[in-house]
N, C-alpha and C positions, 0 to 999 in steps of 0.2 A: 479404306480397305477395298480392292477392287477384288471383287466375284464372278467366274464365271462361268456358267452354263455349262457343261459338258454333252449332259444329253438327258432327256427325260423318256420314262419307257414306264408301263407298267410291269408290276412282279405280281404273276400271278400263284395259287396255289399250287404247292408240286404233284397233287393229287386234287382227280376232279372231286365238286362238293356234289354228292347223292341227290335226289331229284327232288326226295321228300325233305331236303332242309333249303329250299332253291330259294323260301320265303322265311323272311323273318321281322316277324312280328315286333312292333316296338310295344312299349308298357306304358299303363297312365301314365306316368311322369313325364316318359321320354316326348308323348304328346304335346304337351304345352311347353316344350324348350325348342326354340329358333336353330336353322343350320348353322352354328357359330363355331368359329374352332380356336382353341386357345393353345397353341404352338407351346411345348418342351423342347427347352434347345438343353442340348447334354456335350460337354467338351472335356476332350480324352485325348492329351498330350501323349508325344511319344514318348517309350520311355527308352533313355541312350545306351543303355544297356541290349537291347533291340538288334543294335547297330554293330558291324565290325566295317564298313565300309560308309560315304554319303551315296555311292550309287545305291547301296539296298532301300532308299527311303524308296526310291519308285515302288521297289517289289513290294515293300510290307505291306504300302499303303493299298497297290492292286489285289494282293491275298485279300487284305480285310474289306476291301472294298466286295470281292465277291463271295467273302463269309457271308457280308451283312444281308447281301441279295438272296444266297441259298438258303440260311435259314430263317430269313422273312418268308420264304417261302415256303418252309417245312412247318410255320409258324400256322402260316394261312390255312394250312385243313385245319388247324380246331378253331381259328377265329377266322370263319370265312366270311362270316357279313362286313368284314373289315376290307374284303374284296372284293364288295360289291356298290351297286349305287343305292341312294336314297329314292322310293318313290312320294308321290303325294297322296297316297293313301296310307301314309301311317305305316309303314314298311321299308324292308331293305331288299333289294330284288340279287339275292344272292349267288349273281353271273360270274361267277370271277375272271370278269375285267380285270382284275389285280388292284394293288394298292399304287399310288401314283406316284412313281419315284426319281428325283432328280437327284442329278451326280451333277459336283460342282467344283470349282477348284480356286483357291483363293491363294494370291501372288506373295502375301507373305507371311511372317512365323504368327502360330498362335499365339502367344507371347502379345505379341506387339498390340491384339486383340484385349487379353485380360489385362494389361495394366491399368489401363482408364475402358471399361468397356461401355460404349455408346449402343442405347438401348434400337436407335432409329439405323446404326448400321448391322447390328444382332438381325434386323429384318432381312439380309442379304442373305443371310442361312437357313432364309425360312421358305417352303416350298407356296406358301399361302403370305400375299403381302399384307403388312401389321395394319394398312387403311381399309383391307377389304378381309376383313374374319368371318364377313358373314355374308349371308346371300340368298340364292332359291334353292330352294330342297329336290325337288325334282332332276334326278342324272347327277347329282354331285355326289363326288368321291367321298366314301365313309372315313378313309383315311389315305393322310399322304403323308411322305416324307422325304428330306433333303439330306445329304450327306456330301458334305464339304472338305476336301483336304485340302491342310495348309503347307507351304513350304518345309516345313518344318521337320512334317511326316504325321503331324497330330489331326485327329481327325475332329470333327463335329457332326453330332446328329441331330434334327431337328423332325419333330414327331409332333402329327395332329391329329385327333377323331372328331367327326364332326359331334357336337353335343345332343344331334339330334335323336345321335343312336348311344351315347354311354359318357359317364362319368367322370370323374378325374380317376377315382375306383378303377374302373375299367380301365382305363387306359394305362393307367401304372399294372393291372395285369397283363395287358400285350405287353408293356414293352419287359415284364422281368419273363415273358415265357417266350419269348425270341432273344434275350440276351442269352437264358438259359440253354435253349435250342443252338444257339451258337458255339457254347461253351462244348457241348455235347455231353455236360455232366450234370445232372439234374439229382439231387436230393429227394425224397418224400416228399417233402414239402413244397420244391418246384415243381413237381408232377403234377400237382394240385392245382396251380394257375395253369399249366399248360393245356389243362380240360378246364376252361371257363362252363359256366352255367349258366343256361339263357332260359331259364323258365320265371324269371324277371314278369311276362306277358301273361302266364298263368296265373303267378301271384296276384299282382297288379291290373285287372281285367283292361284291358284297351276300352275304347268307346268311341261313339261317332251319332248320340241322339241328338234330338235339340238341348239337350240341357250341356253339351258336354260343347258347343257350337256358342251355346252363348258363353259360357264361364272362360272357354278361351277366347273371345272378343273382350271380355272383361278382363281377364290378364294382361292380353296386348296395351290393352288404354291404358292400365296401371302403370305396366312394366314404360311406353313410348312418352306418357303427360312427366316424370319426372327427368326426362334426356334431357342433357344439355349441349348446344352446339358451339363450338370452338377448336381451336386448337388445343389436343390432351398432349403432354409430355408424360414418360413415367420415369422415377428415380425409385432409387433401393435405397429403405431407411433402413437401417443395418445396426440390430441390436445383438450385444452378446451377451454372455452365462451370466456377468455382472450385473448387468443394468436388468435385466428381466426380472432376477433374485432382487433389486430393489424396487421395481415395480411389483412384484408382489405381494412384497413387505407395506409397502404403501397402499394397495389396494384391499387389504384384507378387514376386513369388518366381522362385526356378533353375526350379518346376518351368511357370507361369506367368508369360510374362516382357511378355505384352501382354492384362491383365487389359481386358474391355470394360465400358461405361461398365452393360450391364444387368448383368454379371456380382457388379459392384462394390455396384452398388444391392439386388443381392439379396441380398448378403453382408451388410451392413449394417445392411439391414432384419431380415432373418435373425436374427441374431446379435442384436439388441435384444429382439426378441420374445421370443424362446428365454428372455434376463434377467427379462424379465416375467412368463412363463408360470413359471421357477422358482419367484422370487419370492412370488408368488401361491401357490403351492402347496408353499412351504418346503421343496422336493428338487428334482431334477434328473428333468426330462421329458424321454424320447428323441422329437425332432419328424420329421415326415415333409414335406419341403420338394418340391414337384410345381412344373413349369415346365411350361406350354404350349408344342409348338416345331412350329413351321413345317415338317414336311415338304416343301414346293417346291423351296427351294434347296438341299436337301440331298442331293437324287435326282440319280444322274448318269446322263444329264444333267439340267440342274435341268427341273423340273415349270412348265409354264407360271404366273404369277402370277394368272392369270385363271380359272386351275382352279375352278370353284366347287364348295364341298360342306366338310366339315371334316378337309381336309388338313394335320391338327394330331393329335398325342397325348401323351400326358404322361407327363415322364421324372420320378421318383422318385431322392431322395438322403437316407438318413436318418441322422441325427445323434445320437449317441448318449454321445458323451463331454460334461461339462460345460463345460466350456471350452477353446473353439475361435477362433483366431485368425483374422484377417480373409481372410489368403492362403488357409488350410486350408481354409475355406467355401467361398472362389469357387476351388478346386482339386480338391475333391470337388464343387461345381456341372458344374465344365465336364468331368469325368472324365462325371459321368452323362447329361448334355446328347451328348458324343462319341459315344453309342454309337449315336444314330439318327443313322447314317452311309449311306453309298449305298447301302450292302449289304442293309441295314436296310428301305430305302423298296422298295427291290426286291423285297424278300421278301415286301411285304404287298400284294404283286399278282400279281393271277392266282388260280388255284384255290386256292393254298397260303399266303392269306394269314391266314387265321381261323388256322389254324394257327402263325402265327408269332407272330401279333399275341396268341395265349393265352400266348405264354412271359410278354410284356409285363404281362400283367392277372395272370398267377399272381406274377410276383414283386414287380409292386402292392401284390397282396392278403398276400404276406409282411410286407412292409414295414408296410402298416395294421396287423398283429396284432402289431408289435414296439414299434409306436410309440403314443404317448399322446395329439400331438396334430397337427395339419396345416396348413402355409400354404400355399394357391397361389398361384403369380406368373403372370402375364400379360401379355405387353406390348406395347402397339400404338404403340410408334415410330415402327416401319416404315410405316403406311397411310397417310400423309399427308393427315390430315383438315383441318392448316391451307392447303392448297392447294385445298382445294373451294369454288370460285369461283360462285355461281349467274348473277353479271354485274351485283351491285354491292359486289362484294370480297371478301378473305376473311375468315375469322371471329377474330375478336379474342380469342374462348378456345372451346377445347372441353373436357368435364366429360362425369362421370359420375354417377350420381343417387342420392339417400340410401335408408335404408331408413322412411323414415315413421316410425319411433317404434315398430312392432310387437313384436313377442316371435318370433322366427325359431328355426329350425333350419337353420343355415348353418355352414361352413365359413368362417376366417379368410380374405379375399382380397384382392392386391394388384396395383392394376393401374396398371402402368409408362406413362404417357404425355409425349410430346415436350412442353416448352414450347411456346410462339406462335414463337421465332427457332429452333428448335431447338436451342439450346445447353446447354440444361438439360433436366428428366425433372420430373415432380409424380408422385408414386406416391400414389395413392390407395388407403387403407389400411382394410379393412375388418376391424372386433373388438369383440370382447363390450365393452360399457359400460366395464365394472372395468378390464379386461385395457387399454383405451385412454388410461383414466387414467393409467396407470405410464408408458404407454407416450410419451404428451406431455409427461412430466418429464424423459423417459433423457437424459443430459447427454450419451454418447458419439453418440447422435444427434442431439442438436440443435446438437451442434459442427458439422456439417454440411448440416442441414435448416432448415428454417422452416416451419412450420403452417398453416397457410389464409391464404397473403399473396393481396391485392388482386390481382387479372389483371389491374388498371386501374395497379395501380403496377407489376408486372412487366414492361406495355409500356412503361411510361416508362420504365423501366430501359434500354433498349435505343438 
Protein backbone atom coordinates (compact mmCIF):
# COMPACT_ATOMS: atom_id res chain seq x y z
CA UNK A 1 0.00 0.00 0.00
CA UNK A 2 1.73 3.11 -0.96
CA UNK A 3 0.89 6.51 1.16
CA UNK A 4 1.51 9.70 0.63
CA UNK A 5 2.22 12.72 2.39
CA UNK A 6 0.17 15.58 1.25
CA UNK A 7 1.00 18.20 3.62
CA UNK A 8 1.27 18.57 7.48
CA UNK A 9 0.04 21.89 9.09
CA UNK A 10 -1.17 22.55 12.59
CA UNK A 11 -5.15 23.26 13.33
CA UNK A 12 -5.33 25.38 15.74
CA UNK A 13 -8.30 26.59 18.00
CA UNK A 14 -10.96 28.81 16.12
CA UNK A 15 -11.05 30.86 19.25
CA UNK A 16 -8.07 32.15 21.30
CA UNK A 17 -7.75 29.91 24.79
CA UNK A 18 -8.03 32.93 27.77
CA UNK A 19 -4.92 33.71 29.57
CA UNK A 20 -5.93 32.21 32.86
CA UNK A 21 -6.34 28.44 31.39
CA UNK A 22 -2.78 29.16 29.25
CA UNK A 23 -1.49 26.27 31.99
CA UNK A 24 -2.63 23.06 32.63
CA UNK A 25 -1.86 21.25 35.26
CA UNK A 26 -1.53 17.29 35.01
CA UNK A 27 -2.87 15.03 38.24
CA UNK A 28 -0.99 12.39 40.36
CA UNK A 29 -1.52 9.72 37.94
CA UNK A 30 -0.89 11.55 34.78
CA UNK A 31 2.74 11.99 36.59
CA UNK A 32 4.22 8.69 36.66
CA UNK A 33 2.86 7.85 32.80
CA UNK A 34 5.75 8.21 30.00
CA UNK A 35 5.02 10.44 26.61
CA UNK A 36 3.65 7.27 24.97
CA UNK A 37 0.89 7.44 22.36
CA UNK A 38 -1.14 4.63 21.48
CA UNK A 39 -2.68 5.64 17.87
CA UNK A 40 -6.81 4.95 17.12
CA UNK A 41 -7.04 4.33 13.46
CA UNK A 42 -10.88 4.51 12.58
CA UNK A 43 -12.00 3.42 8.75
CA UNK A 44 -14.99 5.00 7.18
CA UNK A 45 -15.91 3.63 3.64
CA UNK A 46 -17.78 5.59 1.14
CA UNK A 47 -20.89 5.01 1.08
CA UNK A 48 -22.18 4.79 -3.07
CA UNK A 49 -25.22 6.06 -2.49
CA UNK A 50 -22.99 9.41 -1.93
CA UNK A 51 -22.22 9.21 -5.45
CA UNK A 52 -24.14 10.32 -8.82
CA UNK A 53 -20.90 10.73 -10.68
CA UNK A 54 -16.81 9.02 -10.16
CA UNK A 55 -15.77 12.84 -10.68
CA UNK A 56 -17.67 13.68 -7.08
CA UNK A 57 -15.22 11.43 -5.21
CA UNK A 58 -12.74 14.32 -5.40
CA UNK A 59 -15.36 16.79 -4.07
CA UNK A 60 -16.73 14.68 -1.14
CA UNK A 61 -13.51 13.68 -0.02
CA UNK A 62 -12.26 17.59 -0.15
CA UNK A 63 -15.71 18.80 1.83
CA UNK A 64 -14.94 16.11 4.46
CA UNK A 65 -11.63 16.60 4.41
CA UNK A 66 -12.22 20.42 5.55
CA UNK A 67 -15.23 19.39 7.95
CA UNK A 68 -12.78 17.32 9.71
CA UNK A 69 -10.25 20.54 10.09
CA UNK A 70 -13.21 23.08 10.94
CA UNK A 71 -14.60 21.30 13.60
CA UNK A 72 -11.21 19.96 15.17
CA UNK A 73 -11.02 23.21 15.46
CA UNK A 74 -14.38 24.33 16.93
CA UNK A 75 -13.48 21.28 18.95
CA UNK A 76 -10.11 22.89 20.23
CA UNK A 77 -11.75 25.87 22.59
CA UNK A 78 -13.16 23.26 25.08
CA UNK A 79 -10.11 20.78 24.86
CA UNK A 80 -7.41 23.27 24.36
CA UNK A 81 -4.49 21.51 26.09
CA UNK A 82 -5.04 19.06 23.20
CA UNK A 83 -3.36 22.15 21.47
CA UNK A 84 -0.77 22.79 23.22
CA UNK A 85 2.87 21.23 24.11
CA UNK A 86 4.00 19.10 27.01
CA UNK A 87 6.31 20.82 29.41
CA UNK A 88 8.80 19.16 31.94
CA UNK A 89 7.34 20.43 34.76
CA UNK A 90 4.37 18.48 34.94
CA UNK A 91 2.30 20.51 32.71
CA UNK A 92 0.72 21.46 29.35
CA UNK A 93 1.75 24.91 28.26
CA UNK A 94 -1.58 25.66 26.57
CA UNK A 95 -0.17 27.97 23.34
CA UNK A 96 -2.34 26.81 20.81
CA UNK A 97 0.32 25.77 18.48
CA UNK A 98 -2.61 23.53 17.26
CA UNK A 99 -2.96 19.90 17.07
CA UNK A 100 -0.53 18.18 14.42
CA UNK A 101 -2.15 17.28 11.35
CA UNK A 102 -1.20 15.33 8.35
CA UNK A 103 -3.34 14.89 5.11
CA UNK A 104 -2.34 11.92 3.29
CA UNK A 105 -3.51 10.06 0.23
CA UNK A 106 -3.29 6.35 -0.45
CA UNK A 107 -3.20 5.05 -4.31
CA UNK A 108 -5.64 2.46 -3.71
CA UNK A 109 -9.26 1.25 -2.61
CA UNK A 110 -9.99 0.79 1.08
CA UNK A 111 -11.12 -2.53 0.40
CA UNK A 112 -8.06 -3.79 -0.84
CA UNK A 113 -6.71 -2.63 2.87
CA UNK A 114 -9.45 -4.49 5.09
CA UNK A 115 -9.37 -7.75 3.43
CA UNK A 116 -6.14 -9.20 4.92
CA UNK A 117 -5.16 -5.98 6.95
CA UNK A 118 -1.34 -5.90 7.92
CA UNK A 119 -0.83 -4.37 11.17
CA UNK A 120 3.05 -2.88 10.19
CA UNK A 121 1.25 -1.30 6.94
CA UNK A 122 -1.92 0.21 9.29
CA UNK A 123 1.50 2.26 10.39
CA UNK A 124 1.39 4.31 7.17
CA UNK A 125 -1.93 5.92 8.50
CA UNK A 126 -0.50 6.83 11.43
CA UNK A 127 0.78 10.37 12.08
CA UNK A 128 3.37 8.98 15.03
CA UNK A 129 5.47 5.86 13.63
CA UNK A 130 4.49 2.25 15.40
CA UNK A 131 8.70 1.99 16.36
CA UNK A 132 8.74 5.42 17.86
CA UNK A 133 5.34 5.80 20.35
CA UNK A 134 7.27 7.21 22.70
CA UNK A 135 9.79 9.73 23.48
CA UNK A 136 10.76 13.27 25.47
CA UNK A 137 8.03 15.15 26.99
CA UNK A 138 9.38 18.40 26.69
CA UNK A 139 7.66 20.58 23.30
CA UNK A 140 5.87 17.32 22.05
CA UNK A 141 2.56 17.66 20.69
CA UNK A 142 -0.32 16.66 23.22
CA UNK A 143 -2.10 15.41 20.28
CA UNK A 144 -1.82 14.62 16.58
CA UNK A 145 -3.64 13.26 13.76
CA UNK A 146 -3.56 11.71 10.29
CA UNK A 147 -6.28 11.58 7.73
CA UNK A 148 -5.82 9.35 4.83
CA UNK A 149 -8.00 9.22 1.60
CA UNK A 150 -8.20 6.31 -0.35
CA UNK A 151 -9.15 5.90 -3.93
CA UNK A 152 -12.02 4.87 -3.43
CA UNK A 153 -13.28 8.03 -1.67
CA UNK A 154 -13.21 6.17 1.97
CA UNK A 155 -11.45 7.92 4.21
CA UNK A 156 -9.33 6.92 7.45
CA UNK A 157 -8.58 8.62 10.72
CA UNK A 158 -5.87 7.94 12.81
CA UNK A 159 -6.00 9.84 16.39
CA UNK A 160 -3.33 10.08 19.33
CA UNK A 161 -3.01 11.90 22.80
CA UNK A 162 0.04 11.52 24.38
CA UNK A 163 -0.69 9.34 27.66
CA UNK A 164 1.22 11.84 29.53
CA UNK A 165 -1.73 14.15 29.69
CA UNK A 166 -5.11 11.63 29.42
CA UNK A 167 -6.51 8.42 29.12
CA UNK A 168 -8.21 6.06 26.72
CA UNK A 169 -11.27 7.88 28.73
CA UNK A 170 -10.15 11.06 27.54
CA UNK A 171 -9.46 10.48 24.38
CA UNK A 172 -12.60 8.50 23.41
CA UNK A 173 -14.18 12.02 24.90
CA UNK A 174 -12.35 14.27 22.22
CA UNK A 175 -12.80 12.21 19.61
CA UNK A 176 -17.00 11.72 20.13
CA UNK A 177 -17.15 15.76 20.94
CA UNK A 178 -15.49 16.61 17.41
CA UNK A 179 -17.32 13.93 15.72
CA UNK A 180 -20.27 15.63 17.38
CA UNK A 181 -19.10 19.21 16.59
CA UNK A 182 -18.83 17.94 13.03
CA UNK A 183 -22.23 16.50 12.74
CA UNK A 184 -23.52 20.06 14.04
CA UNK A 185 -26.16 17.98 15.99
CA UNK A 186 -25.38 17.45 19.50
CA UNK A 187 -27.92 15.67 21.94
CA UNK A 188 -27.85 16.43 25.85
CA UNK A 189 -25.78 14.03 26.24
CA UNK A 190 -23.19 15.12 23.59
CA UNK A 191 -23.14 18.54 25.27
CA UNK A 192 -21.74 16.91 28.11
CA UNK A 193 -18.26 15.53 26.58
CA UNK A 194 -18.15 18.50 24.51
CA UNK A 195 -17.31 20.46 28.00
CA UNK A 196 -14.63 17.92 29.34
CA UNK A 197 -13.61 18.61 33.09
CA UNK A 198 -10.15 19.10 34.03
CA UNK A 199 -10.37 19.44 37.71
CA UNK A 200 -8.71 15.75 37.49
CA UNK A 201 -5.37 18.17 39.25
CA UNK A 202 -7.69 19.30 42.14
CA UNK A 203 -8.83 15.91 42.87
CA UNK A 204 -5.64 14.10 42.53
CA UNK A 205 -3.09 16.71 44.16
CA UNK A 206 0.14 16.90 41.75
CA UNK A 207 3.44 16.61 43.66
CA UNK A 208 7.03 17.17 43.22
CA UNK A 209 8.81 16.41 47.07
CA UNK A 210 11.38 13.81 47.66
CA UNK A 211 9.07 11.23 48.32
CA UNK A 212 7.15 11.65 44.93
CA UNK A 213 11.10 11.75 43.15
CA UNK A 214 11.77 8.53 44.52
CA UNK A 215 8.48 6.36 44.07
CA UNK A 216 8.68 7.43 40.44
CA UNK A 217 12.48 6.23 40.19
CA UNK A 218 10.90 3.07 41.62
CA UNK A 219 8.34 2.78 39.04
CA UNK A 220 10.55 3.35 36.16
CA UNK A 221 12.81 0.23 37.50
CA UNK A 222 9.76 -1.86 37.83
CA UNK A 223 8.05 -0.72 34.88
CA UNK A 224 11.94 -0.88 32.41
CA UNK A 225 13.73 -4.56 34.53
CA UNK A 226 10.52 -6.53 33.02
CA UNK A 227 11.13 -5.10 28.92
CA UNK A 228 12.02 -7.34 26.62
CA UNK A 229 14.09 -6.69 23.62
CA UNK A 230 13.26 -8.16 20.08
CA UNK A 231 11.35 -8.13 17.45
CA UNK A 232 7.28 -7.46 18.71
CA UNK A 233 4.74 -8.51 15.87
CA UNK A 234 0.94 -7.96 16.93
CA UNK A 235 -2.01 -10.18 15.48
CA UNK A 236 -5.92 -9.89 16.42
CA UNK A 237 -7.10 -12.95 18.26
CA UNK A 238 -10.72 -12.57 17.29
CA UNK A 239 -13.28 -14.04 19.46
CA UNK A 240 -17.10 -13.99 19.03
CA UNK A 241 -20.67 -13.99 21.04
CA UNK A 242 -20.13 -17.84 20.84
CA UNK A 243 -16.94 -18.68 22.08
CA UNK A 244 -16.78 -15.88 24.96
CA UNK A 245 -20.55 -17.40 26.15
CA UNK A 246 -18.42 -20.69 26.37
CA UNK A 247 -15.59 -19.27 28.12
CA UNK A 248 -17.71 -18.13 30.50
CA UNK A 249 -19.40 -21.15 31.00
CA UNK A 250 -16.15 -22.62 31.55
CA UNK A 251 -14.75 -20.22 33.88
CA UNK A 252 -17.47 -19.83 36.36
CA UNK A 253 -16.84 -21.19 39.78
CA UNK A 254 -18.71 -21.14 43.82
CA UNK A 255 -16.07 -18.50 44.19
CA UNK A 256 -16.91 -16.50 40.74
CA UNK A 257 -20.33 -17.21 39.81
CA UNK A 258 -20.60 -14.22 36.90
CA UNK A 259 -17.26 -14.36 35.16
CA UNK A 260 -17.12 -11.08 32.69
CA UNK A 261 -16.50 -11.37 29.14
CA UNK A 262 -12.93 -9.05 29.79
CA UNK A 263 -12.31 -11.31 32.72
CA UNK A 264 -12.62 -14.38 30.61
CA UNK A 265 -10.40 -12.94 27.74
CA UNK A 266 -7.76 -12.25 30.07
CA UNK A 267 -7.83 -15.60 31.48
CA UNK A 268 -7.21 -17.16 28.35
CA UNK A 269 -4.96 -15.18 26.82
CA UNK A 270 -3.12 -15.40 30.02
CA UNK A 271 -2.95 -18.90 30.62
CA UNK A 272 -1.81 -19.43 26.76
CA UNK A 273 1.10 -17.17 27.03
CA UNK A 274 2.23 -18.26 30.23
CA UNK A 275 2.46 -22.13 27.94
CA UNK A 276 4.58 -20.29 25.50
CA UNK A 277 6.83 -18.39 27.56
CA UNK A 278 7.37 -21.94 29.60
CA UNK A 279 7.79 -23.57 26.69
CA UNK A 280 10.25 -21.37 25.24
CA UNK A 281 12.38 -21.48 28.16
CA UNK A 282 11.84 -25.42 29.16
CA UNK A 283 10.67 -24.28 33.12
CA UNK A 284 8.07 -22.66 34.64
CA UNK A 285 8.18 -18.60 34.69
CA UNK A 286 6.27 -16.79 37.55
CA UNK A 287 4.48 -13.94 35.22
CA UNK A 288 3.30 -10.67 36.34
CA UNK A 289 -0.24 -10.02 34.64
CA UNK A 290 -1.10 -5.81 35.10
CA UNK A 291 -4.78 -4.62 34.16
CA UNK A 292 -5.36 -0.98 33.39
CA UNK A 293 -8.73 -0.01 35.44
CA UNK A 294 -10.84 2.83 35.31
CA UNK A 295 -10.76 4.62 38.35
CA UNK A 296 -14.20 6.70 37.53
CA UNK A 297 -16.74 4.24 38.27
CA UNK A 298 -15.27 3.05 40.95
CA UNK A 299 -15.28 6.16 43.16
CA UNK A 300 -18.30 6.63 45.31
CA UNK A 301 -19.81 8.23 44.01
CA UNK A 302 -18.50 7.41 40.66
CA UNK A 303 -16.02 10.25 39.04
CA UNK A 304 -17.49 12.04 36.24
CA UNK A 305 -16.63 10.09 32.67
CA UNK A 306 -15.48 13.35 31.32
CA UNK A 307 -12.85 13.60 33.97
CA UNK A 308 -9.87 14.24 31.81
CA UNK A 309 -6.26 13.24 32.73
CA UNK A 310 -5.34 9.46 33.47
CA UNK A 311 -7.83 8.33 35.80
CA UNK A 312 -6.50 4.83 35.56
CA UNK A 313 -3.69 2.71 37.54
CA UNK A 314 -2.59 -0.67 37.27
CA UNK A 315 -3.55 -3.56 39.48
CA UNK A 316 -0.89 -6.46 39.56
CA UNK A 317 -1.57 -10.35 40.05
CA UNK A 318 1.26 -12.71 39.82
CA UNK A 319 1.15 -16.11 38.94
CA UNK A 320 3.44 -18.39 40.27
CA UNK A 321 2.18 -21.92 40.20
CA UNK A 322 2.58 -23.76 36.85
CA UNK A 323 -0.61 -24.84 36.15
CA UNK A 324 -3.48 -22.81 36.51
CA UNK A 325 -6.98 -23.31 35.67
CA UNK A 326 -9.17 -21.05 33.80
CA UNK A 327 -11.58 -20.14 36.96
CA UNK A 328 -8.26 -19.66 39.16
CA UNK A 329 -6.89 -16.83 36.71
CA UNK A 330 -10.11 -14.91 36.26
CA UNK A 331 -10.52 -15.46 40.50
CA UNK A 332 -7.07 -14.21 41.16
CA UNK A 333 -7.94 -11.46 38.22
CA UNK A 334 -10.95 -10.06 39.92
CA UNK A 335 -9.43 -10.68 43.68
CA UNK A 336 -6.66 -7.97 42.47
CA UNK A 337 -8.86 -5.80 40.17
CA UNK A 338 -11.49 -5.62 43.80
CA UNK A 339 -9.08 -3.99 45.76
CA UNK A 340 -9.17 -0.37 43.79
CA UNK A 341 -12.51 -0.04 45.44
CA UNK A 342 -14.08 3.42 46.71
CA UNK A 343 -11.94 3.42 49.57
CA UNK A 344 -9.16 3.23 47.33
CA UNK A 345 -9.96 6.16 44.72
CA UNK A 346 -10.61 8.18 47.98
CA UNK A 347 -7.52 7.84 49.33
CA UNK A 348 -5.53 9.10 46.29
CA UNK A 349 -7.09 12.49 46.81
CA UNK A 350 -6.18 15.12 48.60
CA UNK A 351 -2.84 15.80 50.39
CA UNK A 352 -2.54 12.03 51.25
CA UNK A 353 -2.62 10.60 48.09
CA UNK A 354 1.21 10.08 46.96
CA UNK A 355 1.18 8.60 50.01
CA UNK A 356 -1.34 5.92 49.34
CA UNK A 357 -0.76 5.54 45.98
CA UNK A 358 3.30 4.56 47.04
CA UNK A 359 1.74 1.26 48.97
CA UNK A 360 0.48 0.67 45.14
CA UNK A 361 4.01 1.13 43.25
CA UNK A 362 6.08 -0.48 46.38
CA UNK A 363 4.04 -3.63 46.09
CA UNK A 364 4.44 -3.36 42.01
CA UNK A 365 7.92 -3.19 42.44
CA UNK A 366 7.59 -6.62 44.78
CA UNK A 367 5.86 -8.35 42.28
CA UNK A 368 8.47 -7.13 39.32
CA UNK A 369 11.48 -8.62 41.53
CA UNK A 370 9.43 -12.17 41.88
CA UNK A 371 8.50 -12.30 38.54
CA UNK A 372 10.40 -13.21 35.13
CA UNK A 373 8.06 -11.84 32.97
CA UNK A 374 4.92 -9.33 32.26
CA UNK A 375 1.66 -8.85 30.21
CA UNK A 376 -0.50 -5.84 30.27
CA UNK A 377 -4.07 -5.82 29.35
CA UNK A 378 -5.98 -2.91 28.31
CA UNK A 379 -9.22 -2.65 27.32
CA UNK A 380 -11.17 -0.10 25.36
CA UNK A 381 -14.68 -1.67 25.20
CA UNK A 382 -16.17 0.74 26.96
CA UNK A 383 -15.29 4.13 24.72
CA UNK A 384 -17.48 3.57 22.00
CA UNK A 385 -15.35 4.38 19.13
CA UNK A 386 -17.88 2.45 16.72
CA UNK A 387 -20.37 5.23 17.42
CA UNK A 388 -18.20 8.22 16.28
CA UNK A 389 -20.28 9.60 13.53
CA UNK A 390 -18.56 12.61 11.67
CA UNK A 391 -21.93 12.75 9.41
CA UNK A 392 -21.34 10.09 6.89
CA UNK A 393 -21.50 7.10 9.22
CA UNK A 394 -19.77 5.21 11.39
CA UNK A 395 -16.69 3.28 10.91
CA UNK A 396 -16.76 -0.11 9.70
CA UNK A 397 -13.62 -1.12 11.80
CA UNK A 398 -11.31 0.41 14.17
CA UNK A 399 -7.41 -1.08 14.85
CA UNK A 400 -4.60 -0.47 16.33
CA UNK A 401 -1.04 -0.02 14.51
CA UNK A 402 1.92 -2.36 14.17
CA UNK A 403 5.34 -2.06 15.14
CA UNK A 404 7.11 -1.37 11.68
CA UNK A 405 9.52 -4.30 11.85
CA UNK A 406 12.09 -2.53 14.40
CA UNK A 407 13.94 -4.06 17.11
CA UNK A 408 12.10 -2.63 20.46
CA UNK A 409 12.37 -2.62 24.07
CA UNK A 410 8.67 -3.23 24.99
CA UNK A 411 6.64 -5.01 27.25
CA UNK A 412 4.16 -7.91 26.00
CA UNK A 413 0.63 -5.91 25.40
CA UNK A 414 -2.98 -6.70 24.90
CA UNK A 415 -5.34 -4.58 23.94
CA UNK A 416 -9.17 -5.66 24.33
CA UNK A 417 -11.23 -4.01 21.79
CA UNK A 418 -15.20 -4.33 20.93
CA UNK A 419 -16.18 -5.81 17.63
CA UNK A 420 -18.14 -3.43 14.78
CA UNK A 421 -21.91 -5.12 16.56
CA UNK A 422 -20.30 -5.34 19.78
CA UNK A 423 -20.78 -8.81 20.46
CA UNK A 424 -17.50 -9.93 20.15
CA UNK A 425 -13.82 -8.40 21.50
CA UNK A 426 -10.54 -8.74 18.84
CA UNK A 427 -7.65 -8.66 21.39
CA UNK A 428 -4.71 -7.32 19.87
CA UNK A 429 -1.91 -9.08 20.92
CA UNK A 430 1.47 -7.66 21.07
CA UNK A 431 5.07 -10.26 21.44
CA UNK A 432 8.51 -11.05 20.63
CA UNK A 433 8.58 -12.62 16.95
CA UNK A 434 9.34 -16.36 18.48
CA UNK A 435 7.15 -16.09 21.48
CA UNK A 436 4.08 -15.21 18.68
CA UNK A 437 4.89 -18.07 16.75
CA UNK A 438 3.90 -20.83 19.46
CA UNK A 439 1.59 -18.65 20.31
CA UNK A 440 -0.72 -18.82 16.81
CA UNK A 441 -0.38 -22.67 16.97
CA UNK A 442 -1.87 -22.98 20.80
CA UNK A 443 -4.80 -25.37 19.94
CA UNK A 444 -6.50 -24.34 23.54
CA UNK A 445 -6.77 -20.96 21.89
CA UNK A 446 -7.72 -21.24 18.70
CA UNK A 447 -10.54 -23.40 20.02
CA UNK A 448 -11.81 -20.28 20.62
CA UNK A 449 -10.24 -17.43 18.62
CA UNK A 450 -9.44 -16.77 14.95
CA UNK A 451 -6.31 -14.75 13.79
CA UNK A 452 -6.47 -11.71 11.42
CA UNK A 453 -10.13 -12.49 10.08
CA UNK A 454 -11.25 -9.92 7.25
CA UNK A 455 -13.35 -6.81 9.15
CA UNK A 456 -15.07 -7.01 5.69
CA UNK A 457 -16.18 -10.61 6.48
CA UNK A 458 -16.85 -10.00 10.17
CA UNK A 459 -19.50 -7.42 8.90
CA UNK A 460 -21.11 -9.68 6.68
CA UNK A 461 -21.26 -11.94 9.37
CA UNK A 462 -23.71 -9.87 11.10
Amino acid sequence: MEVEIISRESIKPSSPTPLDLKTHKLCLMDQFLSNAYAPRVLYYPLNQDDLSSAIDIDHIVSKRLQLLKQSLSETLVHFYPLAGKLTNNFSVDCNDEGVYFVEAVAKSPLNELLIQPDPNLINKLCPVDGSQQSGQVAGAHVAMVQVTSFACGGLVICACISHTFGDGTSFSSFMKAWAATARKQTSEEETIFICPNYDASSLFLPNEDDLFHQLRAVSNASYTRLLETGRFVKRRFVFDAKAIAELKAKAKSSRVQNPTRIEVLSAILSKSIMAVVNKKSGSHKPMLLSHAVNLRPRARPPLSEYLIGNIVWYTNALFTEEEVDLDGLVWQLREAISKFDGDFVKSLQGVGGLLKLSEAIKYEAEACSDAKNRVIFSSWCTFGFYGIDFGWGKPIWVSCVGFGGSILQFSPIINLVDTRFGDGIEAWVSLLEEDMALLEVDKNLLEFATIDPSPLKLAKQQ
